[in-house]
N, C-alpha and C positions, 0 to 999 in steps of 0.2 A: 504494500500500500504506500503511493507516496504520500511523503509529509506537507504540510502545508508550506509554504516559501514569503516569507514576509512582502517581497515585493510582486505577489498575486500570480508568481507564475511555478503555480503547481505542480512537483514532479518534472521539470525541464532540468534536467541536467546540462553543467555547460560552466564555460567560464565568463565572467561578469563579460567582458567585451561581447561573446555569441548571446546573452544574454540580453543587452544593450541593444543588438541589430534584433531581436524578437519582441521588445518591444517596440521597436519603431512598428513593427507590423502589426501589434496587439494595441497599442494605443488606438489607432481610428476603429477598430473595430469597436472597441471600448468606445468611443464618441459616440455611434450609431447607435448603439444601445442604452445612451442615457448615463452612462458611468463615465463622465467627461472628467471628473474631480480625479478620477484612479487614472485615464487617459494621464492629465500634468505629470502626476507624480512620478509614474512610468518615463514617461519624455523626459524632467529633469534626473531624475536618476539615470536613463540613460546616456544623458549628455556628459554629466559629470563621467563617467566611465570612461567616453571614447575618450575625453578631456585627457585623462589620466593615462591611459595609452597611447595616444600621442595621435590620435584620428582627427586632428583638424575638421575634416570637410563633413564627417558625420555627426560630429558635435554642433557644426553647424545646422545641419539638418534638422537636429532633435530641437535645435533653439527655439529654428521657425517651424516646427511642427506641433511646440511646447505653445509659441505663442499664440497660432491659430486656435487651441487648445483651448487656450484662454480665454479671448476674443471670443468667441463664438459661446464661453459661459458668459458670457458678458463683463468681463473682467480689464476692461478696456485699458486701463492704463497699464492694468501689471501687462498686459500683450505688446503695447507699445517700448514698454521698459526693453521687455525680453527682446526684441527684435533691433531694439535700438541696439543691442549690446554687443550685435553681430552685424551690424549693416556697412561696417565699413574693414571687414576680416578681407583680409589678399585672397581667400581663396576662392571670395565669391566671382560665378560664370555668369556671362550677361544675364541666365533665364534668373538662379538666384535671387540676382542685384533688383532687378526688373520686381518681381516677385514679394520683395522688400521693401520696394520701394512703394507700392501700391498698396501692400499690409500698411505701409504707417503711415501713407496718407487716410485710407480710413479711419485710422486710429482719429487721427486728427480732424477729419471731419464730425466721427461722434462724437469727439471732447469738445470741438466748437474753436478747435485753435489756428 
């Protein structure tokens, strides 16, 4: 029987990094069902991970996929925070940049800025 796994991913064996790329897949899933609050937690935990093994461009990833996360709970500024935090990283590619760019202009259209 597996044990339960504090970060909701029960019985996956693996190391934090294979771990980290399974929730990037488990988080929207998580969104779709209503469980958007487990989606964040999943995303920054997985960020911090690749952070730590040294995955730049996945970290990014989780950032804006942490922000969208957020934003869409309605959480408008922490999304803008998070996105801001990554909007000017080297490794972003034009669709990225583009993609960031457009997150935090909504941002700033809901705030009224």
């Amino acid at each position: 029987m597996c044990r339960p796994r504090p970060d909701g991913l029960r019985g996956v064996p693996g190391t934090s990094y294979e771990l980290g790329r399974l929730a990037m897949v488990k988080a929207p899933a998580l969104q779709r069902v209503g469980r958007a609050e487990e989606a964040v937690k999943l995303l920054r935990k997985a960020a911090v991970t690749f952070r730590a093994h040294g995955e730049r461009l996945w970290y990014v990833d989780a950032r804006i996929a942490e922000g969208a996360a957020l934003y869409h709970l309605g959480a408008i500024e922490q999304a803008l925070e998070v996105w801001r935090s990554v909007e000017n990283d080297p490794l972003l590619d034009d669709v990225r940049t583009v993609r960031l760019a457009h997150n935090i202009a909504l941002c700033h259209a809901d705030l009224g800025l």
